[in-house]
C-alpha positions in Angstrom: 153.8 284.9 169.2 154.3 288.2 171.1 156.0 287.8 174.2 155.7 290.5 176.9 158.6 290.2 180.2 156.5 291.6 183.1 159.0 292.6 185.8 156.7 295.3 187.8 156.7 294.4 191.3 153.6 295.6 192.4 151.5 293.9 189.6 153.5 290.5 189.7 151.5 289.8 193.0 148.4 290.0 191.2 149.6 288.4 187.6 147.1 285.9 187.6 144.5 288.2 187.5 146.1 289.7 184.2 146.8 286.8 182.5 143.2 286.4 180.9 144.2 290.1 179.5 147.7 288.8 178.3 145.4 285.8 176.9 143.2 287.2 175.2 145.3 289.7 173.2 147.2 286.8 172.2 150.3 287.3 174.5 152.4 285.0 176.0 154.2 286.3 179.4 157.4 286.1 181.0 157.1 286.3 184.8 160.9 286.4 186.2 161.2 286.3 190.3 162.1 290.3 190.8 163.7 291.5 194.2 163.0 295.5 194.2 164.0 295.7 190.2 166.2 294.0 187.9 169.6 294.4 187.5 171.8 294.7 184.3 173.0 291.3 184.2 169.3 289.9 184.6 167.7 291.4 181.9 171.0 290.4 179.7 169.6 286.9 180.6 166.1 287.6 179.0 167.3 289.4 175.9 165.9 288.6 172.6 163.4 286.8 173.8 160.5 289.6 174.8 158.6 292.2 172.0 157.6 294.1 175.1 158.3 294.9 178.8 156.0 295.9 181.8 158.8 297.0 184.4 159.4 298.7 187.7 162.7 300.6 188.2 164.8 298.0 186.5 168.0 299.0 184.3 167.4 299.4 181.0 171.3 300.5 179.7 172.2 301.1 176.2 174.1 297.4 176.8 170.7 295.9 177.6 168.7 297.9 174.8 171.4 296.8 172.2 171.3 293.2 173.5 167.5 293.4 173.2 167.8 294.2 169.5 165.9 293.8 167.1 162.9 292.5 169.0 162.5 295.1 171.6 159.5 297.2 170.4 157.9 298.7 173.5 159.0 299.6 177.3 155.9 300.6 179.4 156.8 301.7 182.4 154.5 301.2 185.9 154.7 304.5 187.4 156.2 307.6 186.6 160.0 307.6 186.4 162.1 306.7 183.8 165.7 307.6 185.3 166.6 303.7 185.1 165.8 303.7 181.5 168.6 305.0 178.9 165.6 306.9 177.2 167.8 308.8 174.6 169.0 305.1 173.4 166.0 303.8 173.4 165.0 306.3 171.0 167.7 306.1 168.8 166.6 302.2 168.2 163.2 303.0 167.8 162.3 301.5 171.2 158.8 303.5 172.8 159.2 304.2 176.8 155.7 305.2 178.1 155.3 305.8 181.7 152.1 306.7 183.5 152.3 310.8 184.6 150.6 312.2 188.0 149.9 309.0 189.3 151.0 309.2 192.5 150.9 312.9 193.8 147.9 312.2 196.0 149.5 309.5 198.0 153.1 311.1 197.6 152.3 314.6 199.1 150.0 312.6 202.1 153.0 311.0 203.0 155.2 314.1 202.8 152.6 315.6 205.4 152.9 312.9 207.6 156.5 313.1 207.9 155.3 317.1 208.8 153.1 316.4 211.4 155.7 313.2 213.0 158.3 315.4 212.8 156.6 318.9 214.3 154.5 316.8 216.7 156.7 314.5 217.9 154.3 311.9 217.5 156.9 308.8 217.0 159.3 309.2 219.7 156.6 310.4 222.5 155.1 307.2 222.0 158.1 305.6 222.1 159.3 307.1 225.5 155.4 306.4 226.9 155.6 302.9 225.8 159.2 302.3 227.5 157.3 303.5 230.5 159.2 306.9 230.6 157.0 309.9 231.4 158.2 312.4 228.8 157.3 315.6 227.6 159.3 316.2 224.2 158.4 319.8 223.0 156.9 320.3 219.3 155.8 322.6 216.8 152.6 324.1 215.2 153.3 323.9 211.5 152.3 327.4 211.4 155.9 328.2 213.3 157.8 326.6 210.5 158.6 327.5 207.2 158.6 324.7 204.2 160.7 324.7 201.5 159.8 322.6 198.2 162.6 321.4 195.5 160.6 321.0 192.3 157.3 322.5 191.6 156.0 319.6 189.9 152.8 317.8 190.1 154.0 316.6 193.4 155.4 319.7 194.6 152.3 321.7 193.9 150.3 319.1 196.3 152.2 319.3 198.7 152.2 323.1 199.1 148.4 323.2 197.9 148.2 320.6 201.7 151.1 322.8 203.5 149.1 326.1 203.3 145.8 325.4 205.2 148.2 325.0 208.2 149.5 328.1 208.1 153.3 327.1 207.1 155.5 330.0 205.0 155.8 328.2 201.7 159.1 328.4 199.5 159.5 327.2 196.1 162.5 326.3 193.5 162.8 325.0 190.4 164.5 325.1 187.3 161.1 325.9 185.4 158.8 328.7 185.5 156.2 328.0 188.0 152.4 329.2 186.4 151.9 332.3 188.4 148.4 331.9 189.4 149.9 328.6 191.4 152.2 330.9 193.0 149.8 333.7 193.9 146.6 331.5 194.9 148.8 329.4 197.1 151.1 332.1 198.6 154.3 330.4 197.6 157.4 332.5 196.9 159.9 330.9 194.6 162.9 331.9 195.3 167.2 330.2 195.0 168.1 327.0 196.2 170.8 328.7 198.5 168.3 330.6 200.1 165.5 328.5 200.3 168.0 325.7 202.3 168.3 328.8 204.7 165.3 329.9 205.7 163.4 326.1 206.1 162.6 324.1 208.6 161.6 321.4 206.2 162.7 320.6 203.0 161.0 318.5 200.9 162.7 317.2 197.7 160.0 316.5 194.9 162.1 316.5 191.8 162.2 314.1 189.3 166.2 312.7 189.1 168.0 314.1 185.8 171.6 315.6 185.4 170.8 318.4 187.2 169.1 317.1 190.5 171.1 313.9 191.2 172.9 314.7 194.2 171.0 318.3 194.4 171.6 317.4 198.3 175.4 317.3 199.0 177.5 318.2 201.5 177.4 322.4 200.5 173.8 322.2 200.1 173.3 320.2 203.2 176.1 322.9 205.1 173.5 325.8 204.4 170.6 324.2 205.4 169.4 325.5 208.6 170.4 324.1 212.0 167.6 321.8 213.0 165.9 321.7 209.7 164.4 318.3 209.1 165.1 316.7 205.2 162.3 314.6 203.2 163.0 312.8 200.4 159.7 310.6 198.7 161.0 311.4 195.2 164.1 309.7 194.3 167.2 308.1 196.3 169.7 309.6 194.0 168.6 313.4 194.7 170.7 313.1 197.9 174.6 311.9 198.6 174.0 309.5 201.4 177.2 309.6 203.0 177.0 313.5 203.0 173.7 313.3 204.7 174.5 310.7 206.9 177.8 312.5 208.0 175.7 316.3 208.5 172.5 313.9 210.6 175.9 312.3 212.8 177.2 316.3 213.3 174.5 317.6 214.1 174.2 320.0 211.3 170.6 319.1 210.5 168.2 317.7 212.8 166.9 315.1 211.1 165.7 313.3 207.6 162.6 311.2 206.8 163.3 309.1 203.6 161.0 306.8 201.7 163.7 306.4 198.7 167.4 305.6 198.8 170.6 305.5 196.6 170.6 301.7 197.1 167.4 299.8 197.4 166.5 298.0 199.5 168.8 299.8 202.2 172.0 297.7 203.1 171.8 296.1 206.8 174.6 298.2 207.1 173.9 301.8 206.7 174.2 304.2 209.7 170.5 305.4 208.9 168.9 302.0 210.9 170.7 303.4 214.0 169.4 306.8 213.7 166.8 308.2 216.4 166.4 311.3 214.5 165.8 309.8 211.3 162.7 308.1 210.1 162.6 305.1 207.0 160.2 303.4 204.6 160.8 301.0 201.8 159.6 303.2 199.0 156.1 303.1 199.9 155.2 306.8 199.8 152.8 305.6 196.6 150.7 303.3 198.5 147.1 303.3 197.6 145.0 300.9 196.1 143.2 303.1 194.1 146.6 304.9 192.5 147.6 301.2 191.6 144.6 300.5 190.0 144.6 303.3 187.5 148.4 302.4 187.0 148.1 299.0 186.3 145.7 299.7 183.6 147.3 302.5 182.1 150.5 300.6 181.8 148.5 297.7 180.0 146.9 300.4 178.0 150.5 301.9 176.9 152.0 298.2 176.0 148.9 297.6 174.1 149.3 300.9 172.2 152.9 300.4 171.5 152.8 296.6 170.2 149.4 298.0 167.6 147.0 296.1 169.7 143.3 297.6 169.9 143.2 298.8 173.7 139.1 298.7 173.9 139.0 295.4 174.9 140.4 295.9 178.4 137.3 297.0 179.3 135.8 293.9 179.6 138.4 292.9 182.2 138.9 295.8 184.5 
């Protein structure tokens, strides 16, 4: 029988309303408890015993491919980033990764603009101060003062400068790609270096995906020439940004504050110096809430295992 280890955390919840699918496609499933993603040494424990995987972020090494050998026909990932997968391995044992593109940019580039408007607006910490009973008038910004800068043009990227422009906000691009010029002329974006985007923003929002050249693309000389003030997002991934560099320039001073959805370490240790940050605001790698986004990923990611393993997709139909 054809055994499929389903290790997504946002479709475990719901697993018994897949299993009829698993069911009827003559599947049997492997439910392990997941906290955030699995580790190295967990998978090791599964190996050999799965044709296929449904996973989150978890760590598929070289060790674990090799260890899932030769059984290990199909890795279909739920979502849209494969940095935790050893891809180039994969492919060398004839293993297919399929992710799900563009699934999130909708609810991704909502969320960066709601760190825009907190952070401008003041939003969070006037209702703080009124709450505490303090009386207090904390001066903002119209986005149409401030100037955002983008890192990676992406499907992401280009939402969140498409919803940036309405409000009047000079729009600066980079990437290592060449950005479709119509984008650039119909939006009003000028792409321009990294150096001198950092310079000019007052918000930078990173919306690259994480490979060799973007891990760490925030450091301690990228963070120095950021402007003074300047506010950092990160929704993309944890790894874009050296944590104890930005936690040492948010202590300083040198920036005047982050908003981060993603993290090197996940979830974020009870010790990091971010919980005890005023300036800083934190979510638990949420920025892709939204029930209809899930949806279409859920299926999708089915769709993909189904493809891979030389099942006959049609019949989800009847189930979705």
């Amino acid at each position: 029988m054809t055994s499929v280890l389903l290790t997504a955390p946002y479709m475990i919840p719901f697993v018994d309303r897949f299993r009829p699918v698993f069911e009827h496609y003559g599947i049997e499933l492997i439910v392990p408890t997941v906290h955030e993603r699995m580790s190295e040494e967990e998978l090791l424990s599964y190996a050999g015993q799965f044709d296929g995987t449904v996973c989150g972020d978890d760590r598929y090494t070289e060790r674990v491919l090799q260890a899932c050998q030769p059984r290990l026909k199909v890795i279909s990932k739920w979502g849209t980033g494969i940095d935790s997968i050893n891809r180039e391995a994969a492919v060398r044992m004839g293993i297919q990764v399929c992710n799900t593109p563009n699934a999130f940019t909708l609810p991704v580039s909502d969320s960066v603009m709601a760190y825009l408007l907190a952070f401008a607006r003041r939003q969070p910490w006037m209702d703080r101060e009124v709450k505490a009973g303090r009386w207090q008038k904390i001066p903002g910004r119209s986005l149409s003062e401030c100037t955002l800068g983008v890192i990676g043009v992406g499907n992401i990227g280009k939402a969140v400068l498409r919803r940036a422009r309405p409000f009047g906000m000079t729009l600066l691009g980079n990437d290592i790609v060449p950005i479709a010029p119509d984008f650039i002329v119909e939006n009003r974006v000028e792409m321009t270096s990294l150096e001198d985007l950092l310079a000019r923003s007052d918000f930078v929002s990173l919306n690259a995906d994480l490979n060799p050249t973007s891990r760490h693309i925030i450091n301690a000389r990228t963070l120095a020439r950021m402007k003074p003030g300047a506010v950092l997002i990160n929704a993309a991934r944890g790894p874009l940004v050296d944590e104890p560099a930005l936690v040492a320039a948010l202590q300083s001073g040198q920036i005047g504050g982050a908003a981060l959805d993603v993290f090197e370490v996940e979830p974020l240790p009870a010790d990091s110096p971010l919980l005890k940050m005023d300036n800083v605001m934190l979510a638990p790698h949420n920025s892709n809430s939204s029930p209809s986004a899930w949806e279409r990923v859920h299926w999708n990611t089915l769709r993909n295992l189904l493809v891979a393993l030389q099942l006959d997709p049609a019949d989800l139909s009847l189930y979705q």
